[in-house]
Steps between C-alpha positions, in 0.01 A plus 500: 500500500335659208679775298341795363418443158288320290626271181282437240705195282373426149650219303348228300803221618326363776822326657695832513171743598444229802861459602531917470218553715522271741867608582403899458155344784811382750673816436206703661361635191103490399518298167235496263582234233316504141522285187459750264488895423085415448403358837765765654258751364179317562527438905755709610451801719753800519683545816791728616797445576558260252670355167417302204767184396376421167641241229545722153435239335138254556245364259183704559649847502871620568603702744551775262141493419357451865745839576337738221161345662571639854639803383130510321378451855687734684646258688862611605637158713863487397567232292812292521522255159631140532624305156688194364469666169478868383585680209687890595236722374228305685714558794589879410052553422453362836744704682409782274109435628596558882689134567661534814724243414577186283650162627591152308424162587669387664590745732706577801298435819618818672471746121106426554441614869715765431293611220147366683589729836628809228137457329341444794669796666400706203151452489467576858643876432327508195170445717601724728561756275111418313367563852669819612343633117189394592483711857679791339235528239239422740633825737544715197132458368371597871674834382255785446553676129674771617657305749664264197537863296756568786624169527622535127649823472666399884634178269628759268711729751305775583528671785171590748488857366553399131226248537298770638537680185434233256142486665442826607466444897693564787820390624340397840205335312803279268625392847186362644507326167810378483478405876193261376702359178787333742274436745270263259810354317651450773833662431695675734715695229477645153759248385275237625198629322699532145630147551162322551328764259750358245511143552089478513508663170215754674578757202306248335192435710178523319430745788724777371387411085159611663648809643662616181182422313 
């Protein structure tokens, strides 16, 4: 049976990167094995849920240096790093750089799944949460202007009548409005609205920068 979750294993000691994988293979997990940081970056393809098991120290490029060049990237798979050898501050940078956590050869069988399934586990939220911004912003920029005028000040506590006064209209007209903001968020509260307004960051939509403009 195959887990959900997807390894990618990069280590330049062939006997440990084949023995790894083909153990983490009989354990249910999609393995990906790579020599080095290079080819790793080269042929591999981003996929979610998933975690990176790389060796801190290899030849070509270290796994310090293959970290700052997915962060470049904007690639955000957790990364779990695996070492014989490594001095504390390259340990505290790569921590420091979004490391989910840090394990030394060799290790206790059960410490790595336990810290594969906790990366793996992670990424999967960390996807969902990616997602759920992307349909939130997607719903707020089928908003009308004064539909996302009454969206923000609803984000800001006002009441219908309040509202109404801040843009010189009606109470009734303010419903109707407000009526269309939940509806198109789809929210079924104010609380609900302020939460996902939040988290999406929608204060800072290039939307609303054109509005104040």
């Amino acid at each position: 049976m195959t887990k959900v979750g997807h390894i990618y294993l990069i280590d330049d000691d062939e006997s440990m990167r084949i023995s790894l994988a083909r153990m983490l293979r009989e354990l249910g997990y999609l393995v990906e094995d790579y020599a080095s940081a290079s080819i790793f970056l080269e042929k591999s393809v981003p996929v979610s849920p998933a975690v990176i098991l790389l060796d801190m120290q290899m030849p070509d490029m270290t796994g310090l240096d293959l970290q700052e060049k997915l962060l470049k990237l904007g690639r955000k798979t957790p990364i779990i790093f695996v070492s014989g050898q490594s001095h504390p501050h390259q340990i505290v940078q790569g921590l420091k750089k979004g490391a989910v956590d840090f394990l030394f050869k060799p290790f206790n069988l059960e410490e790595l799944l336990k810290a594969v399934a906790d990366a793996i586990d992670f990424d999967g939220r960390q996807l969902k949460r990616i997602s759920m911004d992307v349909e939130t912003r997607r719903n707020y920029e089928n908003l009308t202007p004064r539909e996302r005028e009454v969206c923000g000040w609803l984000v800001k506590g006002l009441l219908n009548k309040d509202i109404a006064v801040q843009l010189g209209t009606t109470d009734a007209t303010i419903k109707v409005h407000k009526a269309r903001v939940m509806d198109k968020m789809q929210v079924d509260s104010a609380q609900t609205l302020v939460k996902k307004y939040l988290e999406s960051d929608l204060e800072n939509h290039p939307l609303n920068h054109s509005l104040k403009g």
